[in-house]
DRENNU-861574 format. One record per residue (C-alpha): residue in three letters; x, y negated, z. Coordinates in nm, 3 decimals, decimal comma. Example, Ala and Ser with C-alpha at 12.3 -4.5 7.8 and 13.67 -1.06 7.14 Angstrom:
2
<ALA <1,230 0,450 0,780>>
<SER <1,367 0,106 0,714>>
//
This chain:
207
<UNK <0,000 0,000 0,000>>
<UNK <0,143 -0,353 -0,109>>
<UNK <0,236 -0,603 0,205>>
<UNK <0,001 -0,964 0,195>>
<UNK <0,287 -1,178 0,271>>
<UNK <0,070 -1,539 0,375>>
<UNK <0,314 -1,815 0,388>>
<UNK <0,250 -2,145 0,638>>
<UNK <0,119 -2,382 0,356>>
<UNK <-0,166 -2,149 0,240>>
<UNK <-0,269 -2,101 0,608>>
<UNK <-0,261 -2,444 0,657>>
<UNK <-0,439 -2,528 0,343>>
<UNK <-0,713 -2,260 0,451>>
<UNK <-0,773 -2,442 0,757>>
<UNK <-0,801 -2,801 0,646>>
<UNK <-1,034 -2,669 0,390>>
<UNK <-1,264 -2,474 0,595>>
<UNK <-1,212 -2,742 0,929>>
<UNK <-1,554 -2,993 0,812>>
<UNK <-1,720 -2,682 0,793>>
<UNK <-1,637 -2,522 1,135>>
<UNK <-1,671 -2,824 1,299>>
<UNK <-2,064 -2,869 1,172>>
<UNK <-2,066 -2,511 1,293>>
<UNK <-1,933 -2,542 1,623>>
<UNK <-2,199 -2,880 1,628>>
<UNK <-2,491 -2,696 1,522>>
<UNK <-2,428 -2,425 1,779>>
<UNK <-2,383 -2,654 2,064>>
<UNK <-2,699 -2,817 1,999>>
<UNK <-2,890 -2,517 1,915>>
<UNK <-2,782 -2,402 2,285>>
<UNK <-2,882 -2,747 2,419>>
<UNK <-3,226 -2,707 2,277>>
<UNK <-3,306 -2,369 2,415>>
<UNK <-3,181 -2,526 2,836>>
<UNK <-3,356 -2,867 2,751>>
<UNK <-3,684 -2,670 2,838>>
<UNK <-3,893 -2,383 2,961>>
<UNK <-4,004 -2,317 2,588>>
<UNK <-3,757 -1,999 2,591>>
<UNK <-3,823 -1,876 2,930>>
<UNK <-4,138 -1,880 2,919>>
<UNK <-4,117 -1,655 2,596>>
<UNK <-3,850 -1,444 2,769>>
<UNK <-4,119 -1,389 3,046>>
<UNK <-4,383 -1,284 2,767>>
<UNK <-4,158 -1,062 2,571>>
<UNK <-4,008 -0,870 2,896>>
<UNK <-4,380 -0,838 3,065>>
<UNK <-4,468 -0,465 2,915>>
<UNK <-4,096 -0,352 2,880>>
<UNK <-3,921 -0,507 3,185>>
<UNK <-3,624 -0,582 2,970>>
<UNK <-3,448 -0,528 2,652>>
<UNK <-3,108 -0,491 2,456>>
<UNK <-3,040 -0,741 2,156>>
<UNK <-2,834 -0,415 1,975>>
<UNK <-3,165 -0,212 1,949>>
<UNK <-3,353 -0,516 1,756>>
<UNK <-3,046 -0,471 1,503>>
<UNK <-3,161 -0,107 1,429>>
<UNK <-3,524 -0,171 1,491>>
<UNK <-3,662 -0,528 1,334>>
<UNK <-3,971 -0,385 1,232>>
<UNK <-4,078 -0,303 1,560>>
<UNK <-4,112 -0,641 1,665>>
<UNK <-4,265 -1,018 1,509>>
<UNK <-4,046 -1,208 1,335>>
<UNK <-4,083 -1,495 1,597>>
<UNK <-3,980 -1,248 1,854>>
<UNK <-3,681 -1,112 1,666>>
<UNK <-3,564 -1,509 1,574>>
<UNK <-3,570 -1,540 1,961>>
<UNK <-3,384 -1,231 2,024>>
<UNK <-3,100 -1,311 1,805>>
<UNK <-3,121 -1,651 2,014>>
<UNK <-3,040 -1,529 2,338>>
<UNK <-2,708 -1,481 2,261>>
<UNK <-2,725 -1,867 2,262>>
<UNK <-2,897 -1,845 2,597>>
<UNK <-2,610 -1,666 2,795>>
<UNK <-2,370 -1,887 2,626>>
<UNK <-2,516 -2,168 2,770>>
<UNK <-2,569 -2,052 3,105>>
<UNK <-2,181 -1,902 3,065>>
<UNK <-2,069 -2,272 3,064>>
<UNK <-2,302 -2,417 3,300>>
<UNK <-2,172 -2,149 3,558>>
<UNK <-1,777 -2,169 3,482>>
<UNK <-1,798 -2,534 3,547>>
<UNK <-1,968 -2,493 3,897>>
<UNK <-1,733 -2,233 3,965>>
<UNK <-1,988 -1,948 3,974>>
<UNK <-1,866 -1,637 3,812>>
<UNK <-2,034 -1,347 3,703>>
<UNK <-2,019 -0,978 3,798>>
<UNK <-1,772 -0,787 3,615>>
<UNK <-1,765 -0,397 3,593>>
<UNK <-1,757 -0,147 3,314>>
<UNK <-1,740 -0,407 3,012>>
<UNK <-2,042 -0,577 3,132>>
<UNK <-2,025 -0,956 3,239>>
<UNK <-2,357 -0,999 3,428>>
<UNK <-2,519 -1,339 3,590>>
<UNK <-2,884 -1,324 3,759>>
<UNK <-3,127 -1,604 3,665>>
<UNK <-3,397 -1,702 3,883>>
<UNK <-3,738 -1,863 3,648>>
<UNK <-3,919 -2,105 3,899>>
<UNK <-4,191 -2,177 3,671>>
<UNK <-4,279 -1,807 3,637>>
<UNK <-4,118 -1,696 3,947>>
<UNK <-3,921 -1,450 3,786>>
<UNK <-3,564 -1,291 3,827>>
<UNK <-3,385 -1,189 3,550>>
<UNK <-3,013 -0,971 3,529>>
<UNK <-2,832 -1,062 3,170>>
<UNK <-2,532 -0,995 3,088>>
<UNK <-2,317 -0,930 2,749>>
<UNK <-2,176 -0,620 2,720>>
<UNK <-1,846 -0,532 2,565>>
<UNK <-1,702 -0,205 2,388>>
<UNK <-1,652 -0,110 2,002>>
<UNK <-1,894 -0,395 1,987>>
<UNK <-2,043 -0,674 2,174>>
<UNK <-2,441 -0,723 2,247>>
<UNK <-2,634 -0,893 2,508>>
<UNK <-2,884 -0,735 2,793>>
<UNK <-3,179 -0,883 2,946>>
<UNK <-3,369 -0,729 3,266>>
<UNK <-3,613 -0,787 3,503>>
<UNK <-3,518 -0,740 3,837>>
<UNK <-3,618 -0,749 4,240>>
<UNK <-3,447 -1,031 4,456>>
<UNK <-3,171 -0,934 4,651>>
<UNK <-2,901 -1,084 4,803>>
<UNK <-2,626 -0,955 4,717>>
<UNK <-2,693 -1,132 4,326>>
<UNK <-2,602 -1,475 4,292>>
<UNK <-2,946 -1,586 4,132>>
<UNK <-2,887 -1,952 3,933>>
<UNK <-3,191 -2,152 3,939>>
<UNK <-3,274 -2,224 3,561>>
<UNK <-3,412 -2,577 3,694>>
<UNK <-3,039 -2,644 3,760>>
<UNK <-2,909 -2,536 3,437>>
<UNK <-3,189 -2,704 3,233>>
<UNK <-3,130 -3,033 3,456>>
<UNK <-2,744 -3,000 3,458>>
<UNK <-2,732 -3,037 3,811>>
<UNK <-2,358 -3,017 3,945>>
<UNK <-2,399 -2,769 4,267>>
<UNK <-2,320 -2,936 4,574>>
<UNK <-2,021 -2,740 4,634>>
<UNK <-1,790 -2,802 4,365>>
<UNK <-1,630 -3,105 4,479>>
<UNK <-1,552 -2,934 4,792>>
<UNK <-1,390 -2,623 4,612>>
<UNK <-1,194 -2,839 4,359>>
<UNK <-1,015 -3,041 4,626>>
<UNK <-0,966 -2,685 4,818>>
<UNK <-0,755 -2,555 4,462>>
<UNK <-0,573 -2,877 4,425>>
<UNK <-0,461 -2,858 4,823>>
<UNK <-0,394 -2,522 4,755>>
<UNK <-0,237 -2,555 4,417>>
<UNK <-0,022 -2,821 4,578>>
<UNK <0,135 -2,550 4,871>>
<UNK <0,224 -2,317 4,604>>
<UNK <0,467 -2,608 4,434>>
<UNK <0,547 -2,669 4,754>>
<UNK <0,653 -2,344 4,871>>
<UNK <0,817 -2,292 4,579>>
<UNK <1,046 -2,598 4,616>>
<UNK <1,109 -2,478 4,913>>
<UNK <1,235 -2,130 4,810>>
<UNK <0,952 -1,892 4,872>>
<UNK <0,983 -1,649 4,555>>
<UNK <0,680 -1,696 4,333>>
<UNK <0,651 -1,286 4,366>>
<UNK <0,615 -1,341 4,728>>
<UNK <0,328 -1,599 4,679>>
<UNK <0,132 -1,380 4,453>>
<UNK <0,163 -1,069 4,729>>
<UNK <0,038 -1,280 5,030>>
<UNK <-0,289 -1,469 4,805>>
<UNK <-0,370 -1,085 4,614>>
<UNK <-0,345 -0,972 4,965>>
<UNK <-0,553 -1,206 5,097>>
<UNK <-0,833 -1,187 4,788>>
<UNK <-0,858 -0,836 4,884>>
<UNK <-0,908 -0,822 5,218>>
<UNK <-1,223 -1,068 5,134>>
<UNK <-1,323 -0,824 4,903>>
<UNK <-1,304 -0,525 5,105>>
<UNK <-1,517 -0,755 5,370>>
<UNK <-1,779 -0,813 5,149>>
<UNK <-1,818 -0,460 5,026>>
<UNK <-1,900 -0,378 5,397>>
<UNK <-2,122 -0,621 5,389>>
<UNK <-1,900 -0,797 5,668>>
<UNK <-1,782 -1,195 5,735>>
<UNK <-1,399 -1,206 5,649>>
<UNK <-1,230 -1,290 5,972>>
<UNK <-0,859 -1,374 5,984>>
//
């Protein structure tokens, strides 16, 4: 088989060419997903569509369009733009997901319908999104869509940034000081996982 050798001019010609385009792309996305949080429109589908079924994966509607209207399969191929957007609300208030088994997993709580939902995108050989209905428990971080669609900044976050800046700021300290990085990294991973293990047993960490 006969090596593609791509020089630097042709892959710089490739992007300048195709950069207008991406950029009304990456536009058009971002205010696609700013439609769907602006509102309860979506939920309030969501809540109709998962009332019989409880739930649903967007990889089955791939297989499957028939089964379904054509409004409903428009919005399932839009909830992809859902989690993004609720991905990004949550990063910046520094609440992340549940992570296990290729499956990053937030819960949602629906005021309006008084609903909780578990999504989550899962990923393997190939990537698709999951929606279910689900009990409230504690031990799920529920965000209230009312705080997403109002993009309320939790009242937290100031508190936790100037935490990682103090705490950013020992590390380059310590390190001036001659504490091997290696050493730094053992006492915070040790640290992280003794909070862990607390919280498995359902326990307050206590130093």
């Amino acid at each position: 088989m006969e090596r593609v050798i791509i020089n630097e001019e042709e892959i710089k010609e490739f992007v300048n060419k195709n950069k207008e385009k991406w950029t009304k792309e990456r536009e058009e996305r971002k205010r696609k997903i700013k439609t769907i949080l602006s509102n309860y429109d979506y939920m309030n589908w969501l809540n109709k569509f998962t009332k019989d079924n409880n739930g649903f994966y967007t990889e089955y509607y791939l297989y499957n369009t028939l089964e379904i209207s054509k409004e409903d399969l428009d919005n399932v191929n839009k909830f992809k733009l859902l989690f993004e957007g609720i991905d990004k609300y949550a990063y910046k208030n520094y609440i992340y997901p549940d992570i296990d088994d290729y499956q990053i997993v937030y819960g949602i709580k629906d005021n309006v319908n008084e609903i909780y939902y578990k999504i989550g995108l899962i990923t393997g050989q190939g990537s698709y999104y999951f929606c279910d209905r689900v009990e409230y428990t504690d031990e799920m971080n529920f965000i209230d869509f009312n705080d997403i669609m109002n993009d309320r900044t939790r009242d937290n976050v100031k508190e936790i940034e100037t935490g990682l800046n103090n705490m950013s700021n020992l590390i380059v300290s310590l390190s001036l000081k001659g504490a091997p990085l290696g050493a730094i990294k053992e006492v915070f991973d040790k640290t992280i996982r003794e909070i862990e293990l607390s919280k498995e047993k359902g326990k307050e960490y206590k130093r």
